[in-house]
N, C-alpha and C positions, 0 to 999 in steps of 0.2 A: 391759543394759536400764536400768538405774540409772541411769547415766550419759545415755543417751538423754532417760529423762523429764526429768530434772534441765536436761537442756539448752534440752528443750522447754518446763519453768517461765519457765527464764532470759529466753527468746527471746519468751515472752509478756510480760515485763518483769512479772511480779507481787509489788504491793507485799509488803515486808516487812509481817508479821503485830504487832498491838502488844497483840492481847489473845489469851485464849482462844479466845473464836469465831472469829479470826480465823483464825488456827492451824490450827484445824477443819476448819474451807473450803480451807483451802491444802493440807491434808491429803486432803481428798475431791475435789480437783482434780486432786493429783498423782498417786493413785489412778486416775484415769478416766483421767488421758491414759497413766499405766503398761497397764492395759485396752488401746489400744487399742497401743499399743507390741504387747504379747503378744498382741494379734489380729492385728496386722503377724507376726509372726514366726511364729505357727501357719500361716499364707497362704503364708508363704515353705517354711516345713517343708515340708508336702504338696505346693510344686511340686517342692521337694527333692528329696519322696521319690518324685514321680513320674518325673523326670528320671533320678533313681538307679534305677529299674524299667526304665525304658527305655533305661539302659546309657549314661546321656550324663552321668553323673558316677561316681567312682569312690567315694568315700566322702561321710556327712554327719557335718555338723558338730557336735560333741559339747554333751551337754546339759549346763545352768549348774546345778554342783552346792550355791549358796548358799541353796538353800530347804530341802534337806536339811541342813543348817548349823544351820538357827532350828528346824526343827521334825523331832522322834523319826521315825527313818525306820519305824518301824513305823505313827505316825500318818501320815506321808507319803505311806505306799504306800495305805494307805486311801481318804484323799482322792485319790489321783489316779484310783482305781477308780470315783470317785462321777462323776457326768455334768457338764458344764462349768457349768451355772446351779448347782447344789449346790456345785461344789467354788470356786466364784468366792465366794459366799455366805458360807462357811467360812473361806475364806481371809482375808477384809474380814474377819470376825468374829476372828480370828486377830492379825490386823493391830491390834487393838484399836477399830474402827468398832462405834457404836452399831446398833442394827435400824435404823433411820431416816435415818441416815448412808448404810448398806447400800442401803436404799431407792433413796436418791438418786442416788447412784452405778449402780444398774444400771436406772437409766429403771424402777420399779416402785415399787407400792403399798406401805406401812410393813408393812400386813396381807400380803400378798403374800409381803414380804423373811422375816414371823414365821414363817410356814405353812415358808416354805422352808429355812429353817435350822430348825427342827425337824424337818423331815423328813429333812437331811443328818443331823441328830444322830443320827437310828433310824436312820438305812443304816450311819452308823459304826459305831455302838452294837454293831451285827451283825454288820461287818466285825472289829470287834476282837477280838467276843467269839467268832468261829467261828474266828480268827486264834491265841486263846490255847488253845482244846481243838484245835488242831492242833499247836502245838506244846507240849501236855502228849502227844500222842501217842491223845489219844480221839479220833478220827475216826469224826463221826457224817455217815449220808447222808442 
């Protein structure tokens, strides 16, 4: 995917950056077209996985383990539980993108990106913490 966006920079021919802000922007660009890269290959998944249901493939193709690389697979599993606007949110957030950055990048409000990244924060918050009295062994229902 990396490689993808980078090419897809390239191929827009985007000036080198000479300051900070510009940096920014080239960052919240490369961001958006990575988005739609991973919306490309979510599309492709599920014909994937449709075609493998219906016996017209034999296996799929295995998932890219370098996001588990950068972030604790205990937080990883978390977010991947969260819903695609939260864990996109998170992730931008992850990535070092300010709320407003966040914003911009997924077509939304500054207030909108705030609301929603503190709400991925409570659903973490709860994944984590129901995640560590599970593996202290208290299992509450």
């Amino acid at each position: 995917m990396t490689s993808e966006t980078m090419l897809t920079v390239w191929r827009k021919q985007v000036p080198v950056p000479t300051d900070d802000v510009g940096l920014r922007q080239l960052r919240t660009l490369t961001y958006k077209i990575a988005l739609g890269h991973i919306s490309n290959a979510q599309r492709k998944g599920a014909r994937e996985s449709d075609a493998l249901r219906q016996g017209m493939l034999r296996t799929l193709p295995g998932a890219d383990p370098t996001y588990e690389a950068v972030v604790p697979v205990v937080l990883a599993e978390a977010i991947a539980q969260l819903d695609v606007n939260d864990g996109q949110g998170v992730n931008l957030m992850i990535a070092g993108f300010r709320t407003a950055e966040i914003a911009d990048i997924l077509g939304i409000t500054e207030k909108a990106a705030s609301m929603r990244l503190a709400r991925a924060r409570k659903r973490l918050d709860r994944r984590l913490a129901a995640g560590e009295k599970h593996a202290d062994g208290d299992v509450t229902a």
